[in-house]
C-alpha positions as CSV (number, residue, x, y, z in Angstrom):
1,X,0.0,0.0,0.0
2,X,2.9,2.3,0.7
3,X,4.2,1.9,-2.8
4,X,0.5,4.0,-3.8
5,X,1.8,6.7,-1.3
6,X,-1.2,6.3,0.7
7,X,-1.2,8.0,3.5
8,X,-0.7,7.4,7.8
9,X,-3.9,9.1,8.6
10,X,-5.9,7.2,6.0
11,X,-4.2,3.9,6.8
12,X,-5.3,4.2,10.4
13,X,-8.8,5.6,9.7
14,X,-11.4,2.8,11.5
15,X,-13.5,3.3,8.3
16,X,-11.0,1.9,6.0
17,X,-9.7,-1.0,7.9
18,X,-13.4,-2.2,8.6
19,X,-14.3,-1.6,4.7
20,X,-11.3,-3.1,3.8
21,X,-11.6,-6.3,6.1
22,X,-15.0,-7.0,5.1
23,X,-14.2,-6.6,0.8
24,X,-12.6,-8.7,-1.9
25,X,-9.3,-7.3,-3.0
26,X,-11.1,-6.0,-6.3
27,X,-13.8,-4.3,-4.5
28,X,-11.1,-3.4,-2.3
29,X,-9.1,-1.9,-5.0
30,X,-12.3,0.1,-6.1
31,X,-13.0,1.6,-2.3
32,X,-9.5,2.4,-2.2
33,X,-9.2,4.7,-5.4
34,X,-12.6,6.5,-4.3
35,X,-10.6,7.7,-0.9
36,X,-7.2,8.2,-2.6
37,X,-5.7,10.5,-5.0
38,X,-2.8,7.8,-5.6
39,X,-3.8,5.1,-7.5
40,X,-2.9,5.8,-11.3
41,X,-6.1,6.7,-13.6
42,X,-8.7,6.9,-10.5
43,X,-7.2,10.5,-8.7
44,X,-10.3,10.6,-6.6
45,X,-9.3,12.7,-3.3
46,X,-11.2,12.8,0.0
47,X,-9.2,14.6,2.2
48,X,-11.5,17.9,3.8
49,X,-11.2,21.0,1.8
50,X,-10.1,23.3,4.1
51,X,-11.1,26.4,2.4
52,X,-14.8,26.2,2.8
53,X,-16.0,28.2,5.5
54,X,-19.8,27.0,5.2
55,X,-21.1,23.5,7.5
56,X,-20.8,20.4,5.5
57,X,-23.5,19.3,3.7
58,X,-24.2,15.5,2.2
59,X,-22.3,17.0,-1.6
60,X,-19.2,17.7,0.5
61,X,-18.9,14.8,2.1
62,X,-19.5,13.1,-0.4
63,X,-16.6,13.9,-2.1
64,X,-15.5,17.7,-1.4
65,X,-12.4,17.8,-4.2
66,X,-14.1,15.7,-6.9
67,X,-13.6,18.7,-9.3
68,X,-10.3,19.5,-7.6
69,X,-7.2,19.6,-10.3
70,X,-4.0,16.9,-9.0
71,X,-2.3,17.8,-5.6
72,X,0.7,17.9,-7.1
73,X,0.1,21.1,-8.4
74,X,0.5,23.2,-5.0
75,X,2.7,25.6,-5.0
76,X,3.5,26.2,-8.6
77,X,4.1,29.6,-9.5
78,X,5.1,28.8,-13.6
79,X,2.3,27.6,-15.3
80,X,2.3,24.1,-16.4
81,X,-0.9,22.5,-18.0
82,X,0.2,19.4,-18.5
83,X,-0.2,18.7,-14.6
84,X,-3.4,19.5,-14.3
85,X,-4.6,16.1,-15.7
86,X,-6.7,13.4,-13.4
87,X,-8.8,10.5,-14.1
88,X,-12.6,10.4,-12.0
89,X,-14.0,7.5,-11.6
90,X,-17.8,8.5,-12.4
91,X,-21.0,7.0,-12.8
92,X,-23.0,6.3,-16.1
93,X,-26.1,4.9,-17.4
94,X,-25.8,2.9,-20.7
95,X,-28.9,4.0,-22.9
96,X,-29.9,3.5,-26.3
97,X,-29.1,5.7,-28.8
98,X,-32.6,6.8,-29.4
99,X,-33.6,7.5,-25.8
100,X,-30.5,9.4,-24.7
101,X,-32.1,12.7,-25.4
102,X,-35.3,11.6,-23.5
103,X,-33.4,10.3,-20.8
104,X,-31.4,13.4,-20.7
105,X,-34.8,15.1,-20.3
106,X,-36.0,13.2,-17.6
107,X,-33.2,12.9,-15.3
108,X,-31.5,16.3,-15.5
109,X,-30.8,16.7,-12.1
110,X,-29.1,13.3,-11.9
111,X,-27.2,13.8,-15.0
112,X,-23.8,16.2,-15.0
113,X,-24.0,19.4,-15.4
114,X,-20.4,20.6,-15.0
115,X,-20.0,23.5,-18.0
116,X,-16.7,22.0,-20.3
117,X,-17.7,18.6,-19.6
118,X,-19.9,16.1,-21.9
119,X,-23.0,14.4,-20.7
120,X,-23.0,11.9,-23.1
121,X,-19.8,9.5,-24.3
122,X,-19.7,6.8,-26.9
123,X,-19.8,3.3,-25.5
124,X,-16.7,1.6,-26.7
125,X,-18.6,-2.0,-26.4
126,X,-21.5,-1.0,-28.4
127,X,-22.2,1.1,-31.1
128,X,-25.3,1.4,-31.0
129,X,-25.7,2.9,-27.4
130,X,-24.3,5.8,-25.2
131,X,-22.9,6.4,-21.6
132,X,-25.1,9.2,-20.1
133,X,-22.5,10.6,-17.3
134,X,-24.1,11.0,-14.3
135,X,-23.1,13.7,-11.4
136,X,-21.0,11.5,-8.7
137,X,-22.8,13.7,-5.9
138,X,-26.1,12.8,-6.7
139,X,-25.2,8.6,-7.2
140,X,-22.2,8.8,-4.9
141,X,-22.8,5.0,-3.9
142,X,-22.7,4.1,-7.8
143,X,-26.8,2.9,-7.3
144,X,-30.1,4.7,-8.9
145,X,-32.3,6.0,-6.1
146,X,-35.9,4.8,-5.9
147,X,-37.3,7.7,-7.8
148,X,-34.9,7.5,-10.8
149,X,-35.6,3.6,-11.2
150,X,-39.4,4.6,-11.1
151,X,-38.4,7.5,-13.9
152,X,-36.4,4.7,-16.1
153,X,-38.5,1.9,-15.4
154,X,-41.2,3.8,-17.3
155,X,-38.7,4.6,-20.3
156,X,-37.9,0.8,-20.4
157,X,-34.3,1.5,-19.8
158,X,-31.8,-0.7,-17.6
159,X,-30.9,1.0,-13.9
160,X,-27.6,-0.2,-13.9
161,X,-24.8,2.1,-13.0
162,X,-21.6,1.7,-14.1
163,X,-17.8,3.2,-13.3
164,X,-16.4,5.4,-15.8
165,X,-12.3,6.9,-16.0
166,X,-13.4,10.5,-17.0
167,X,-10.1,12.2,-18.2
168,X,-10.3,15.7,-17.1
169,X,-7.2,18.4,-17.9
170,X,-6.6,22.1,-17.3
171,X,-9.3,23.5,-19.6
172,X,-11.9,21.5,-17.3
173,X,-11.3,23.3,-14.1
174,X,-12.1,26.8,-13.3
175,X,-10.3,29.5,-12.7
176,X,-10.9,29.5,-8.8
177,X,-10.8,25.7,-8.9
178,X,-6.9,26.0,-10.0
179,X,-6.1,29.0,-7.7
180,X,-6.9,26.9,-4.8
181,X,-5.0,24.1,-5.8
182,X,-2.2,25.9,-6.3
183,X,-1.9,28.5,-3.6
184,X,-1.0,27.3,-0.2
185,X,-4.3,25.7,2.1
186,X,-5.4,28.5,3.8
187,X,-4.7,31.2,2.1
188,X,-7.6,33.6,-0.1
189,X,-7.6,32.8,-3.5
190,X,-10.1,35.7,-4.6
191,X,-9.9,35.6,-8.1
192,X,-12.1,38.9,-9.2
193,X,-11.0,41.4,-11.3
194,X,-11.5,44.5,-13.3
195,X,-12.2,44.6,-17.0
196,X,-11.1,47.3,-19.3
197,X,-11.5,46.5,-23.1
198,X,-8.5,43.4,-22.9
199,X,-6.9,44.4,-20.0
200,X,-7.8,42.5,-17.0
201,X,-6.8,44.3,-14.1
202,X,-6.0,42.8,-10.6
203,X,-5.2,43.7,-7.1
204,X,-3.0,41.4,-5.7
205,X,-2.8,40.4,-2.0
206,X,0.8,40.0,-0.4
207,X,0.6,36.4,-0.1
208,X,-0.2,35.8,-3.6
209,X,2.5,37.9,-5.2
210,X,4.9,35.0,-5.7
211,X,2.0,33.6,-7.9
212,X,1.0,36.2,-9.8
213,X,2.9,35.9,-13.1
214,X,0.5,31.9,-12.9
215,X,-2.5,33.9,-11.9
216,X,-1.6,36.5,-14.7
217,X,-1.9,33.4,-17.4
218,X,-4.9,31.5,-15.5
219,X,-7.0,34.7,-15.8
220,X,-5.8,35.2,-19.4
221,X,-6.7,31.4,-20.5
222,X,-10.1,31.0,-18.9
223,X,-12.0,34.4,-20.0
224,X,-12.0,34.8,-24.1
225,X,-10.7,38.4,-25.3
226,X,-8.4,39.2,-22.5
227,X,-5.1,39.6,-24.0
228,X,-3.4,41.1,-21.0
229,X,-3.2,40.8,-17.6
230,X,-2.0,43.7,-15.0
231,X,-1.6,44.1,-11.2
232,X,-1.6,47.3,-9.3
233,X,1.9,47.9,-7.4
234,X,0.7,51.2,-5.7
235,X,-2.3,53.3,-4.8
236,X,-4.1,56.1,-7.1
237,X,-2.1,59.4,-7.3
238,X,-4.5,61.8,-6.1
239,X,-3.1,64.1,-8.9
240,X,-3.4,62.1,-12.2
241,X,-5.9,59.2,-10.6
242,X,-3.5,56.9,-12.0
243,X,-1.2,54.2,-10.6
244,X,1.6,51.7,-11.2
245,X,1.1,48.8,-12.6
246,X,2.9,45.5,-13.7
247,X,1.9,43.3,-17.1
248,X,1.7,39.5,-15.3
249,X,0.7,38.3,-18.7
250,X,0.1,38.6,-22.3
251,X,0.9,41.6,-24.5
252,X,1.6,45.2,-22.9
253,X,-0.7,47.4,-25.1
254,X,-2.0,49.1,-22.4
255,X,-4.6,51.2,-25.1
256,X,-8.0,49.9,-25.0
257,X,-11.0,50.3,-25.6
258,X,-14.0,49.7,-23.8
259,X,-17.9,50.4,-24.0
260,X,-20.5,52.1,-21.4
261,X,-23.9,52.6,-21.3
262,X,-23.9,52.5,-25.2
263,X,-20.9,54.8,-25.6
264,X,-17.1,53.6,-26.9
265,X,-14.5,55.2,-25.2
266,X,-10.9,55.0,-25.7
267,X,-7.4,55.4,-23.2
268,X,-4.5,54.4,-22.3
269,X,-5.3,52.6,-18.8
270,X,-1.6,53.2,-18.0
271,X,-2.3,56.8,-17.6
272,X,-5.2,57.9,-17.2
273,X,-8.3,56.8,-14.6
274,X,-11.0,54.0,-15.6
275,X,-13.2,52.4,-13.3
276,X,-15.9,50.2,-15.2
277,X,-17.5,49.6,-11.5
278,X,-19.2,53.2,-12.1
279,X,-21.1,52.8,-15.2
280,X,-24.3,52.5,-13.1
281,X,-23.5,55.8,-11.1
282,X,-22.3,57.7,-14.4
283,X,-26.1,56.6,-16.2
284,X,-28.0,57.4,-12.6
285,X,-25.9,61.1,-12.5
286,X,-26.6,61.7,-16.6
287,X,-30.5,60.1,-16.5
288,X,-31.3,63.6,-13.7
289,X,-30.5,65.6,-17.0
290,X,-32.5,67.4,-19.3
291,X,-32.0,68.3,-22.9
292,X,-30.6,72.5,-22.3
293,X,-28.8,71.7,-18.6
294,X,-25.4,72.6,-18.5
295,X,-23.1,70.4,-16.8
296,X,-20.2,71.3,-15.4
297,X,-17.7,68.3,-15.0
298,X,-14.9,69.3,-12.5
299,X,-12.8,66.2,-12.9
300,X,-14.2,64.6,-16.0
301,X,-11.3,62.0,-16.7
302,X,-12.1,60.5,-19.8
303,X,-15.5,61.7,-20.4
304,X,-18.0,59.2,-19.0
305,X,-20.4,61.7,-17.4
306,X,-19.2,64.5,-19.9
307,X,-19.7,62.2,-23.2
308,X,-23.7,61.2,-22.6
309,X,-24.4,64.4,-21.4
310,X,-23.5,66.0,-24.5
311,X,-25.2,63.4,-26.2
312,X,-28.4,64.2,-24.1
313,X,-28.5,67.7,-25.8
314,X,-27.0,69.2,-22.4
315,X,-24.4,71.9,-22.9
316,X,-21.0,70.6,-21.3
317,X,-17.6,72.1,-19.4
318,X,-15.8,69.3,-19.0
319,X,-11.9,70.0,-16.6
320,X,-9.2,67.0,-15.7
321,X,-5.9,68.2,-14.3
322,X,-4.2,65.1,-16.3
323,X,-2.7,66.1,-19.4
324,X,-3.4,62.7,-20.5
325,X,-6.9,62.8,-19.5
326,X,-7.4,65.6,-21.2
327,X,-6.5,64.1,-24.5
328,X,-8.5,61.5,-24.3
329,X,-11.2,63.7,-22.9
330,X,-11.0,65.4,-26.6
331,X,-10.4,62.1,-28.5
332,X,-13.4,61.1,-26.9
333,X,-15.7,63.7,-27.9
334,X,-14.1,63.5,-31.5
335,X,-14.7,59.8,-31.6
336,X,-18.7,60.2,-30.0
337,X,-19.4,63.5,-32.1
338,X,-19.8,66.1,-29.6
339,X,-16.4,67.7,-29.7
340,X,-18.9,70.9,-30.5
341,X,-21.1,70.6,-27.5
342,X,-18.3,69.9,-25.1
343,X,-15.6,72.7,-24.3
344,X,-13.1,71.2,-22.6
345,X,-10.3,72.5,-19.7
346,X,-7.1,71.4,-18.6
347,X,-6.7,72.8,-15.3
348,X,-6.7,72.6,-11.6
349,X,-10.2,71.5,-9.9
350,X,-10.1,75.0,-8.3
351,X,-9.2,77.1,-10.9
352,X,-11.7,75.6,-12.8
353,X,-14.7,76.4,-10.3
354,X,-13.3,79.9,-9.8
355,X,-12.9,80.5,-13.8
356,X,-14.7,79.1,-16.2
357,X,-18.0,77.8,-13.7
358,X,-18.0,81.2,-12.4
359,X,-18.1,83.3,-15.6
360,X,-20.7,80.8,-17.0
361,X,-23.1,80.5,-13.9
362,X,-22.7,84.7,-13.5
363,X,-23.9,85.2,-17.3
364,X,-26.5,82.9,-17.0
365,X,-28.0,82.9,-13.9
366,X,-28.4,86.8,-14.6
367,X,-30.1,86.3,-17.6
368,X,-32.6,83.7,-16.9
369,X,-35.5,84.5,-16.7
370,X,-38.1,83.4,-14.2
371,X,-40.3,80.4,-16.9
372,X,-37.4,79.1,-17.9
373,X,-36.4,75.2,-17.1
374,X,-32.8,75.3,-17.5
375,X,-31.1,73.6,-14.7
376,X,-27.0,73.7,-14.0
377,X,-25.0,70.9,-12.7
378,X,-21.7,70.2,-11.3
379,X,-19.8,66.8,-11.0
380,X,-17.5,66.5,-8.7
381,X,-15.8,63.5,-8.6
382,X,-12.4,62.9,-6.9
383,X,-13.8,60.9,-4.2
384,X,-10.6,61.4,-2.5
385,X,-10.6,65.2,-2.0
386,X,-13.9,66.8,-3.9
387,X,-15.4,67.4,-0.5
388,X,-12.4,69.7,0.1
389,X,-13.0,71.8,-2.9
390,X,-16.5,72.5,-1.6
391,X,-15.2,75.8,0.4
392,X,-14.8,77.0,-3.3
393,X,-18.7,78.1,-3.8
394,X,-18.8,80.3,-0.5
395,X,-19.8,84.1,-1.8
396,X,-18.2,82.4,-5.5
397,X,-21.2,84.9,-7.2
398,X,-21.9,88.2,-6.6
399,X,-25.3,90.1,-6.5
400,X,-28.8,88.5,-5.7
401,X,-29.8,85.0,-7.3
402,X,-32.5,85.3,-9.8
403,X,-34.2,82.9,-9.2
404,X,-33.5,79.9,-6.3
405,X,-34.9,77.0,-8.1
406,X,-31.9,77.8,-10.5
407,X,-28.9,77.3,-7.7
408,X,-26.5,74.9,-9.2
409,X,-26.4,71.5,-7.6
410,X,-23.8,69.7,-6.9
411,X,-23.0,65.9,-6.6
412,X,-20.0,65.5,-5.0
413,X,-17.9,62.1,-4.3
414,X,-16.1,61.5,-1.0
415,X,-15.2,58.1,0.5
416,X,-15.9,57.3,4.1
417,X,-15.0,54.4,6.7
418,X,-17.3,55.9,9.3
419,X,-20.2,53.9,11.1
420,X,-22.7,56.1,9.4
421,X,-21.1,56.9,6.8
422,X,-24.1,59.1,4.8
423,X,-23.9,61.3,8.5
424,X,-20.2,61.7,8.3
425,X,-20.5,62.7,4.7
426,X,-23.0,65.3,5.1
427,X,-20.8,66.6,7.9
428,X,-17.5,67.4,5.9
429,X,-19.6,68.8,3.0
430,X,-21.6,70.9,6.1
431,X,-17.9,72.0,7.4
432,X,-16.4,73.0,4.0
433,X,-19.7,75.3,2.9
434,X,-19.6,76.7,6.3
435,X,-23.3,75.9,6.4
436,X,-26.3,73.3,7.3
437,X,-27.5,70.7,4.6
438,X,-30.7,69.5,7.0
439,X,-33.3,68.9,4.9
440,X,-31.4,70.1,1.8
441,X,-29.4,67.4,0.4
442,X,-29.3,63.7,-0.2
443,X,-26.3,61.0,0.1
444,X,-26.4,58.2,-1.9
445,X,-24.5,54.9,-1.1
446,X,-22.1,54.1,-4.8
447,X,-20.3,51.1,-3.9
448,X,-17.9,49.4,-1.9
449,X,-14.4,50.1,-2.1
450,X,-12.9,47.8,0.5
451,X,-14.0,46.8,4.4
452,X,-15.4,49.6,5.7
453,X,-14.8,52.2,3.2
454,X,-18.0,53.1,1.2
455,X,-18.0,55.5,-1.6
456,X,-21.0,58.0,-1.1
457,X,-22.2,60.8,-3.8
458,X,-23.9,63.6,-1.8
459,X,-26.6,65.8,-3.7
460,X,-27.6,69.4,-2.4
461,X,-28.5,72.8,-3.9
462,X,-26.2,75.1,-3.4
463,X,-27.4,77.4,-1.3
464,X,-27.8,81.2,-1.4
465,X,-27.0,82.4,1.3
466,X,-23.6,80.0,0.6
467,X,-23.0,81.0,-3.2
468,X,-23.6,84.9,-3.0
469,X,-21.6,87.9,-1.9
470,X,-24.4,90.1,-1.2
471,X,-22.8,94.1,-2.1
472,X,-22.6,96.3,0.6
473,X,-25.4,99.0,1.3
474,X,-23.3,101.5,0.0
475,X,-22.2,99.7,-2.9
476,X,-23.3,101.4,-6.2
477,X,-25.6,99.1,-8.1
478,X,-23.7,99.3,-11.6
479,X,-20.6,97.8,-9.8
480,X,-22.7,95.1,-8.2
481,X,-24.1,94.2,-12.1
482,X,-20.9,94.2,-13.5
483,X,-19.1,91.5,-10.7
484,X,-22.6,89.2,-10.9
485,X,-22.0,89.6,-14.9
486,X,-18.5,88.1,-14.8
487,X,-17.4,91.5,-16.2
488,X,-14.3,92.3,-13.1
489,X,-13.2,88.2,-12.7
490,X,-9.8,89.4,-11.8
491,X,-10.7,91.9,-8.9
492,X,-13.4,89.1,-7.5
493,X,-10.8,86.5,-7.5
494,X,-9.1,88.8,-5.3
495,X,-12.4,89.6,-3.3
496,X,-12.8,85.6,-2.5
């Protein structure tokens, strides 16, 4: 038995020596390659999986690694396919050829159902039948339950179940499947990732960075059209929004191009920010337009609130620091058609807001009149410091609003590991506007960006109080027109 390499622990198990006492040696044999992953041809393992964190049921016990890829393969960190092979000893039901599909039909919760794998095998004794594979967790003891004999018994077709060597190889098992049998027991094997175009792109763990050049080609073989493979080495700049990255596998074109919410965009992922986790929140901020808002875009990236807006009929500022992002920004708008509804900054957040937003809101808020629908809105997100820009709109016009159902709003981006994290939000946005948001603003919850940090979008009207510098009593009117008009930027810069 040795020679087999079976194991101490399995050697001593009461089970196997009372099983074993009480069998012929074929039967023997047979018992023997269901418990061991030794025995050449039937690598049939039942040793507990240690990585599932839910109670047993009856399917893990009955065989937890069925679909597990060789043991041999832990701790490989070059990729080699060939070792992935195993033989399963399953169970199948020899049926005529012309009641396979019938019998398919009737039993398909008995019959395998494992993606990659066939259900039904020629029957190298007779040509003129088929095995139907059966699932080894629902017949684990090789034997029909009563209701399937009932089931086959009506179709006139033989119970009998017999053992089968089903060959599987690399391209059966999945991609998690071969993660845990290669990294060490224990360890996560989280094996999510970010799309972009065919660029896969993955955050690493510490523990699986020895691996990652394996998990690089593992991620690349089992999902059709990625062509590369990358890992962030450090966190977003908070300048550029982009980060360092290393190619694990495939080519390094790092230009893609991907598709949102019926719009094609194109960038280099390498430099500039792309995060396909907020298509939903870029259609939810675009879907509150109107055709004649303006939007104004205060870190627009790429264009993926910028881009549909435009589309949308909706007049457009669009800003991004990044020179690169900026490019694209343009290449974008070219590329989508709206390079003439979009005008498009390269410049600091702030500058931005105190330039371009000002001079536009000033002109038009003055001029509209009362009937008119037009509403204004600015994006703000840079979840990492928008809320710090907020400060910007205090007394940022001059004059008297003309009307208060036009006051800009604002959705602005922050991230939060508070308890109540909507609360905390408010707060900072509260602190930075040097004014309350009760009952004037809304958060709402984006995603999750790791263990307790959410990303939040908070919604408010600007208020008035908040966005005008009232003139003093003595003021002369004229001068109070001319700094709502726009008319003396330089000397309210100076003012604010």
């Amino acid at each position: 038995l040795w020679r087999f390499g079976y194991s101490a622990r399995l050697l001593k198990s009461n089970h196997f020596r009372t099983a074993a006492s009480n069998t012929s040696f074929p039967a023997g044999w047979m018992l023997l390659a269901q418990y061991s992953g030794r025995i050449p041809g039937l690598f049939v393992v039942v040793k507990k999986n240690r990585f599932f964190t839910m109670p047993e049921t009856l399917e893990d016990k009955a065989n937890p690694e069925l679909y597990s890829p060789h043991p041999e393969v832990r701790g490989m960190t070059q990729l080699n396919r060939e070792a992935f092979k195993r033989t399963l000893v399953v169970p199948v039901l020899k049926v005529k050829k012309e009641m396979v599909n019938t019998v398919l039909k009737s039993l398909k919760r008995t019959v395998l159902q494992r993606p990659g794998l066939k259900r039904v095998v020629e029957d190298p004794e007779d040509e003129d039948s088929r095995l139907v594979i059966l699932d080894p967790h629902k017949i684990p003891e090789f034997s029909m339950g009563e209701s399937e004999q009932e089931v086959l018994k009506q179709l006139n077709v033989h119970p009998e179940v017999s053992k089968y060597n089903l060959e599987l190889t690399y391209e059966n098992f999945k991609l998690e499947e071969i993660l845990r049998a290669v990294l060490p027991e224990g360890q996560d094997v989280t094996s999510g990732f970010s799309r972009v175009g065919h660029i896969a792109h993955l955050n690493l763990r510490d523990h699986q960075l020895p691996y990652r050049h394996l998990i690089g080609q593992v991620v690349m073989d089992k999902n059709p059209g990625i062509t590369c493979v990358v890992n962030k080495t450090s966190i977003i700049d908070s300048t550029y929004r982009n980060f360092q990255m290393e190619v694990l596998a495939g080519e390094s074109d790092l230009v893609t191009k991907v598709k949102e919410n019926n719009i094609a965009y194109e960038l280099d992922f390498s430099k500039v920010y792309w995060n396909p986790r907020l298509s939903t929140e870029h259609g939810r901020i675009v879907e509150l337009l109107k055709p004649g808002d303006v939007l104004f875009d205060v870190f627009a990236g790429i264009g993926p609130f910028a881009i549909p807006a435009a589309k949308k009929k909706c007049r457009v500022f669009a800003n991004d620091l990044n020179p690169e992002s900026y490019s694209w920004l343009l290449h974008n708008c070219r590329l989508n058609k709206v390079d003439s509804k979009v005008k498009a900054f390269n410049m600091d957040g702030r500058d931005f807001l105190l330039g371009p937003v000002r001079e536009e809101l000033s002109k038009e808020l003055l001029l509209l009149k009362e009937e008119q629908k037009t509403s204004f809105h600015i994006v703000m997100n840079l979840p990492a410091l928008a809320i710090e820009f907020l400060d910007v709109f205090r007394h940022l016009l001059a004059g008297e609003p003309c009307s208060t159902a036009a006051l800009p709003m604002v959705h602005c981006y922050g991230f939060s590991k508070h308890d109540d994290p909507a609360k905390e939000i408010q707060e900072r946005a509260e602190a930075s506007l040097g004014t309350s948001l009760d009952g004037r603003c809304s958060t709402y919850l984006v995603r999750n960006v790791a263990p307790n940090k959410e990303m939040l979008c908070i919604s408010f009207q600007v208020p008035a109080e908040v966005l005008y510098k009232r003139p003093c009593p003595d003021e002369a009117k004229p001068a109070s027109k001319r700094l709502c008009t726009g008319q003396e930027f330089s000397e309210e810069k100076l003012l604010s």
